[in-house]
C-alpha positions as CSV (number, residue, x, y, z in Angstrom):
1,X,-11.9,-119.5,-127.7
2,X,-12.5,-123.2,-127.4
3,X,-13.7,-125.9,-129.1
4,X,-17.3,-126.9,-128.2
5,X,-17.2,-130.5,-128.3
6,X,-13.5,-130.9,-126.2
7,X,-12.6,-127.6,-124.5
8,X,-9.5,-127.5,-126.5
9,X,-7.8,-123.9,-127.3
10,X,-8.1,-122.6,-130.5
11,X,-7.6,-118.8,-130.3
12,X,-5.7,-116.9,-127.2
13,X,-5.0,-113.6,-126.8
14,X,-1.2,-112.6,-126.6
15,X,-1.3,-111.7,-123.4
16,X,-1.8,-114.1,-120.3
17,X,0.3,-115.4,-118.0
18,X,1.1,-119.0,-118.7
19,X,-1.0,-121.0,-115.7
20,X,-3.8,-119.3,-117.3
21,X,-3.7,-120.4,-120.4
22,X,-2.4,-124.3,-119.5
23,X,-5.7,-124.5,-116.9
24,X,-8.5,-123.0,-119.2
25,X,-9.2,-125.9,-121.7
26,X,-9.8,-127.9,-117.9
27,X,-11.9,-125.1,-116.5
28,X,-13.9,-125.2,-120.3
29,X,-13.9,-129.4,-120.1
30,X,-15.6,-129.2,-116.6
31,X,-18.3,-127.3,-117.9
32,X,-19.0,-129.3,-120.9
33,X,-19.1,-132.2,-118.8
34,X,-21.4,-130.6,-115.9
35,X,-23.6,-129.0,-118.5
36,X,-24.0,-132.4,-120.4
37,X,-27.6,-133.2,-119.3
38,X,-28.7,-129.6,-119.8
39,X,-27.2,-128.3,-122.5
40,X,-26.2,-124.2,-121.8
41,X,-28.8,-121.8,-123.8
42,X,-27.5,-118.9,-125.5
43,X,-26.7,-115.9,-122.2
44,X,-25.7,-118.7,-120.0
45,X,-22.2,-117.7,-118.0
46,X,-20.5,-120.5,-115.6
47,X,-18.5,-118.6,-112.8
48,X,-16.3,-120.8,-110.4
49,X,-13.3,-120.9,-108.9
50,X,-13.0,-125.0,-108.3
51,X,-9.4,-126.0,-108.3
52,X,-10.0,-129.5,-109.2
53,X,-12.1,-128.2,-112.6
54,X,-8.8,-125.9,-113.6
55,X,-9.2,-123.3,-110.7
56,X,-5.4,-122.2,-109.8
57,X,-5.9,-120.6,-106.0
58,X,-9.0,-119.8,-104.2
59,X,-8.9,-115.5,-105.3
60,X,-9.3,-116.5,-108.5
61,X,-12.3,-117.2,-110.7
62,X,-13.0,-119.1,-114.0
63,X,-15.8,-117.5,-116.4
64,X,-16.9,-119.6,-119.4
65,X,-19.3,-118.5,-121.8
66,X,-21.1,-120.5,-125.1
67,X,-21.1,-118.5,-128.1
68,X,-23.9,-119.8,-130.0
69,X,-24.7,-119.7,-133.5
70,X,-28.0,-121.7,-134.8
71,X,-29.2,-123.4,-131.4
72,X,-26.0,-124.6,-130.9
73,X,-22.6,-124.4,-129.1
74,X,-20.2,-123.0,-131.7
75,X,-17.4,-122.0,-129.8
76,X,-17.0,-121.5,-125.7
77,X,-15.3,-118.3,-124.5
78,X,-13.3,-118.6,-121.5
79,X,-11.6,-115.7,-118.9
80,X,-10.0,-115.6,-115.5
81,X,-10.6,-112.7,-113.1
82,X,-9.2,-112.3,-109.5
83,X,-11.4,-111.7,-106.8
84,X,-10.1,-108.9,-105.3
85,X,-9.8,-107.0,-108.8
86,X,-13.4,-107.1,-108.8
87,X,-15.2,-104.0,-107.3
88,X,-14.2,-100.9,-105.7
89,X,-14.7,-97.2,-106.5
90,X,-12.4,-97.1,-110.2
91,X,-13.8,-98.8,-113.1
């Protein structure tokens, strides 16, 4: 979890590996700052895989997520998948 003003970490898990964890507050930032003029609405999910917005190589992919509590952005949750995880015949 972030902070929903600054993208700052406030919670992470125990596991991750450390280029993860250093690049999500950017990946979080960048969507504050692109969703500034429309602000997100409670569902909304930002998937990209940018490396100037806290991407790390182009297999994998930044999703960011507002958790909203009374109309408003109370915290943003924030993952990394890899492209080529995603899919196939195996959950």
């Amino acid at each position: 979890m972030t902070s929903p003003d600054g993208g700052e970490t406030l919670v992470q898990g125990k596991s991750g590996l450390p280029i993860f964890v250093g690049a999500m507050s950017f990946a979080v930032k960048a969507v504050i700052d692109k969703s500034a003029d429309t602000p997100p609405a409670d569902g909304d999910v930002f998937v990209f895989n940018d490396p100037y917005d806290g991407g790390t190589h182009l297999n994998d992919f930044r999703l960011v997520r507002p958790l909203m509590r009374g109309g408003r952005v109370f915290v943003w949750l924030a993952s990394v998948g890899h492209w080529l995880d995603v899919g196939g015949n195996v959950p």
